[in-house]
N, C-alpha and C positions, 0 to 999 in steps of 0.2 A: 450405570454405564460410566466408562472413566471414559474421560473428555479429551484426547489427544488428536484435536485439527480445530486448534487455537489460528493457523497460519489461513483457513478459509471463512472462520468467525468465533469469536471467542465467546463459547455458551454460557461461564461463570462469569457475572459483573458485578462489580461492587453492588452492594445493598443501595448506594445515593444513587445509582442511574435507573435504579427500578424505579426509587422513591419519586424522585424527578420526571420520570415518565408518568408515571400516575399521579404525580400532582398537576403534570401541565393539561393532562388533559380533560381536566375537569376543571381548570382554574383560565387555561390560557385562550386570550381571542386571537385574528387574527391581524400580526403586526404588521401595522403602515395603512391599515383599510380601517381607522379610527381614532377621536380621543379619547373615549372612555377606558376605564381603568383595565378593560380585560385584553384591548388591544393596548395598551400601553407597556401592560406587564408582560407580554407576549414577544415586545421589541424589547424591552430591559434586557430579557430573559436571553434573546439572539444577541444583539451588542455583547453582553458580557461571554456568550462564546465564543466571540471573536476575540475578545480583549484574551480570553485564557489561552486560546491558539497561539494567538500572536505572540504570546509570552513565552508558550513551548517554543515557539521555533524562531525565535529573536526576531519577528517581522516590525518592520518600521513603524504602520501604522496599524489598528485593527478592523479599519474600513478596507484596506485590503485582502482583507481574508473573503475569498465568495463560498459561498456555501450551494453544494449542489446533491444530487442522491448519492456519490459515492465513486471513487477513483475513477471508473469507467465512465464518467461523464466529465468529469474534471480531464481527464486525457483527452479525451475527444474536443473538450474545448478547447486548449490548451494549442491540440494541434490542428484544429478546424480554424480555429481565432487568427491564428499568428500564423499559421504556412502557407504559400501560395503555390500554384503551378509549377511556374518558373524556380523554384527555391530547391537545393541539396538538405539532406538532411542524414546526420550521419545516429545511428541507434545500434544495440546491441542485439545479440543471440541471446542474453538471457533476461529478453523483455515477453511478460503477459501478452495474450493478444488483445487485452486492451489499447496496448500501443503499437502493436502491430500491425491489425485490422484495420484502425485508422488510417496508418500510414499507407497502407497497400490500395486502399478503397481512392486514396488522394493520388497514388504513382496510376493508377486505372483509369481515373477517372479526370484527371488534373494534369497528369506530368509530371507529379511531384519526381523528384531523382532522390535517389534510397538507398546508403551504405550500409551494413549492418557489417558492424565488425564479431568476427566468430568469436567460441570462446575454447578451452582447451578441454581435456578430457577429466579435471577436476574442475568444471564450469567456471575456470577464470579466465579475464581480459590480458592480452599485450599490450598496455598503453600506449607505445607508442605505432599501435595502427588509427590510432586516431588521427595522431598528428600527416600520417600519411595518406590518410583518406579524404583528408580536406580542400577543396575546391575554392574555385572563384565564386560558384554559388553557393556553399556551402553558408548557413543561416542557424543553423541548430542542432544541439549535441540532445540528444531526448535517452535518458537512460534510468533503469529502477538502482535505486541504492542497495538493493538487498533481492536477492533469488528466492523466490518463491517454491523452488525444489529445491536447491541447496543450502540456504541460508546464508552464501559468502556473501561480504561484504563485497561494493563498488567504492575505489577512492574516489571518494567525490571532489577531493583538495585537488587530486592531480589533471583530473578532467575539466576540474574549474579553472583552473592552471592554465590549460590550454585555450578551452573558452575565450581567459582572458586575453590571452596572447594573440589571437586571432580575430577577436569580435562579433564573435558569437555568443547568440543567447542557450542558457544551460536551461533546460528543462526535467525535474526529477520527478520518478516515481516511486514515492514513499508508501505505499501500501503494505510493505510489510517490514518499515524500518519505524513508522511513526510510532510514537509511542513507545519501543524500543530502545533508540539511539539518539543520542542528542544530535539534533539537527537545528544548526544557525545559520539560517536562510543571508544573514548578513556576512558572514566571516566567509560562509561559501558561495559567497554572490550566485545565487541559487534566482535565476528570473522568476519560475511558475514553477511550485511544489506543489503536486499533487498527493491527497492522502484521502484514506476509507474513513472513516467511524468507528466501522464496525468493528476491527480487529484490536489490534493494543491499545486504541485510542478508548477502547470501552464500550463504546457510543452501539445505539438501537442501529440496527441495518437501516438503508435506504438515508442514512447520514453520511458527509463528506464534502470534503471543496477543494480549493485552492489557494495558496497564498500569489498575489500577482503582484511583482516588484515595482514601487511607485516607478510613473512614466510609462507602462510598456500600455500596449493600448490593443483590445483581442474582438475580434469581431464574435459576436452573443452565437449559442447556439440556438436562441431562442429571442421571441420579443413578446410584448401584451402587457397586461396589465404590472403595474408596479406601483400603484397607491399613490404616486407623483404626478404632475406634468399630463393632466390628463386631456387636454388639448393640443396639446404637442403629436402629431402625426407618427415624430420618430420617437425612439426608445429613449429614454434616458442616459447619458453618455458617463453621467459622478459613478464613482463607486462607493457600495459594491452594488448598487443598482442594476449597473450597465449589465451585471452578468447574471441577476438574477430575476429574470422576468414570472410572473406566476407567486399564486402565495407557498412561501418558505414553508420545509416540515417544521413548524416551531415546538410539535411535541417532541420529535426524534433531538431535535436539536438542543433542548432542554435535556435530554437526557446524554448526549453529546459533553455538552458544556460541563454536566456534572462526571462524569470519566475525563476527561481534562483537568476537572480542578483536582480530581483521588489522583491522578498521575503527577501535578503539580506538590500537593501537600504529600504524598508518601515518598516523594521524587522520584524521578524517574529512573536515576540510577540506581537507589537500593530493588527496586523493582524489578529491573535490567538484570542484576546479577543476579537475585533468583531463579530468574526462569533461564540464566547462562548455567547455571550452577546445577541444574536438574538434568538439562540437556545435556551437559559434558558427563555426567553419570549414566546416561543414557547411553550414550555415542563408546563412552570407555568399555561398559558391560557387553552391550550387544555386539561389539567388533572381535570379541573373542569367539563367539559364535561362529563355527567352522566354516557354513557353507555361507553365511552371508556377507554380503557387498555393501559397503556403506558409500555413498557419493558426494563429493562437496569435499571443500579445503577442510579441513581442520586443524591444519599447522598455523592459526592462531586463534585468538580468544576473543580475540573480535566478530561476532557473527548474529547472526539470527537465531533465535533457539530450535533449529529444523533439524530434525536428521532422516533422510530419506534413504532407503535400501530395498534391497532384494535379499527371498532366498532361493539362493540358487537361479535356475532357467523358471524358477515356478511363475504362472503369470501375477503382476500384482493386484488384480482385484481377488484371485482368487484368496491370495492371503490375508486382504484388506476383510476377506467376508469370514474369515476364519476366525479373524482376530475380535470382530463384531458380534456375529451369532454365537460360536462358542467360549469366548473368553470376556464379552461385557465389554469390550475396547474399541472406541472410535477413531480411525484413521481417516488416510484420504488415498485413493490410487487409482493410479493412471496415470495422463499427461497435464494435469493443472494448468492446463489454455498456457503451457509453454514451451510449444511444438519444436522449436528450433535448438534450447537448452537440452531437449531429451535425444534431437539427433548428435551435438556434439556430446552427450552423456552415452551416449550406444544404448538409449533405452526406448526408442521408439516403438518398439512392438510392445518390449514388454512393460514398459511404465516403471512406473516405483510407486512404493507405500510411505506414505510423509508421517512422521510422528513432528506432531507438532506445539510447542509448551506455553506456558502463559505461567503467570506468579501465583496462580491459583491452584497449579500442578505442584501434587504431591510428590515428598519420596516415596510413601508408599507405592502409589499411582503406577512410579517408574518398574519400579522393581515389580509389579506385577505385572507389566509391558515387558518385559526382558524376561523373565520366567516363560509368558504367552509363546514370545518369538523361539524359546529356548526346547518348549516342546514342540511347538508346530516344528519346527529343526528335528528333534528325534524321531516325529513321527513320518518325515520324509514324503 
């Protein structure tokens, strides 16, 4: 099978994250519930994945980093923690419904008030609908950095720009920038960045957290045990305690830490521009392709390595299953949980097929993706 839907989990991982998986889980106890050496080495083991996070993403301290199963619970706390009833909150069309469903669950059920600024018909923002969207209650800009069907980039400088200008806290979802893009939680005054594991980051599924900007303070979406303070009635308030009640995956996480450190020593940019460098081979060859439609900005270089199309009215799982069963090619098609990006894309019925790339992805690989697309094309 060639592996192209890097964007829903990346099935190639370094050789160290396997290794790390299967060392911790024969070696590692469980951290904070001991002092013998297997719970010791089990907390070494989390600590230093904070330390390497924090490193990626310029965070202050690495007691700020929480670790949770993965962006969908990091959103959820993020916006369960810090929004109240009474609060505005302004978010975009080309958000996941991880951050969607929250938001909608809290205007349902809370009051929360909900702008969602639309996006165009090459899935970009007018920045300055933000600026006019904002309120007396208005409390938080909550937006992903990077489209999970298109790949464009979100400026985050100009949005943080604004944030600042207003007093509002900026909330990002890096799910499919992390790992990617360098992101400095400091230089983009970035309050709670949300990120997976699983995708660029390297990391075993059911890994992921958040970075939370010293000072800001989020109500748990959980409480219980936490290996501290075990007379204490309420939860522990230090971080990153406060937000991790229950014992931590310390195998996923060991194998996390090590996809962090391959991303830190091979850098992340020579990394970045491979899997840009395959992609734009990708996007150049198949747009010549008569009957097919490519979606997403590509008038610059800055991007996710995504390129999502149709052909023709065909539907796209049918082509998704074409491309599987008789060509060995993994896609992804349909609506990728982001419902409101595919109505301003005019792709609601019929979806799109996401090729999607990692630095593990061959030229070959491509070039036999573009031949695939180039007969299912002939044979109409």
């Amino acid at each position: 099978m060639i592996y192209l839907d890097n964007s829903a989990t990346t099935l190639k991982k370094p050789a160290v994250v396997i290794e790390a998986v299967t060392n911790a889980l024969s070696q590692l106890g469980n951290s904070g519930r001991g002092v013998h050496e297997d719970s010791l080495k089990s907390s070494e083991v989390i600590f230093q994945t904070r330390q390497a996070l924090c490193r990626l993403f310029n965070g202050e301290q690495a007691r700020q980093i929480v670790f949770t199963s993965g962006a969908t619970e990091s959103l959820n706390l993020a916006i369960e923690g810090m929004l109240f009833g009474n609060d505005h909150v302004i978010t975009t069309a080309l958000e996941h419904n991880s951050v969607l469903r929250p938001l909608y669950r809290m205007q349902k059920e809370k009051g929360l008030m909900l702008t969602i600024i639309p996006a165009d018909k090459q899935g970009n923002l007018d920045y300055s609908d933000f600026e006019a969207a904002i309120k007396e209650q208005t409390k938080a800009i909550i937006v992903t950095h990077a489209s999970n069907v298109t790949g464009n980039i979100v400026d985050l400088e100009k949005i943080s720009g604004i944030c600042e200008k207003h007093g509002l806290y900026l909330i990002v979802d890096a799910s499919q920038s992390a790992g990617i893009l360098s992101i400095d939680v400091q230089a983009l005054k970035i309050d709670l960045l949300c990120f997976t594991g699983h995708k660029s980051l390297y990391g075993p599924q059911g890994t992921g957290g958040l970075y939370v900007r010293p000072g800001i303070s989020l109500r748990p979406l959980k409480v219980g045990g936490s290996g501290i303070d075990t007379f204490n009635p309420q939860h522990p308030t230090s971080f990153p305690t406060a937000l991790e009640a229950g014992t931590l995956n310390g195998h996923g996480i060991a194998g996390l830490g090590a996809g962090v450190h391959y991303l830190l020593d091979q850098t992340l940019e020579k990394l970045s521009q491979e899997s840009g460098r395959i992609s734009k081979l990708f996007y150049e060859e198949v747009s010549k392709i008569d009957d097919l439609i490519v979606y997403g900005d590509f008038s610059t270089n800055q991007r996710c390595p995504i390129v999502s199309l149709n052909l023709g009215q065909r539907d796209s799982a049918e082509i998704s299953d074409l491309l599987s069963y008789e060509y060995g090619i993994a896609t992804r098609s349909g609506g990728h949980c982001a419902p409101l990006m595919h109505e301003a894309l005019g792709t609601k019925e019929q979806g799109v097929v996401r090729f999607s790339f990692s630095s593990f992805t061959t030229e070959h690989e491509i070039w036999e993706a573009i031949a695939a697309l180039q007969k299912i094309s002939q044979k109409g």
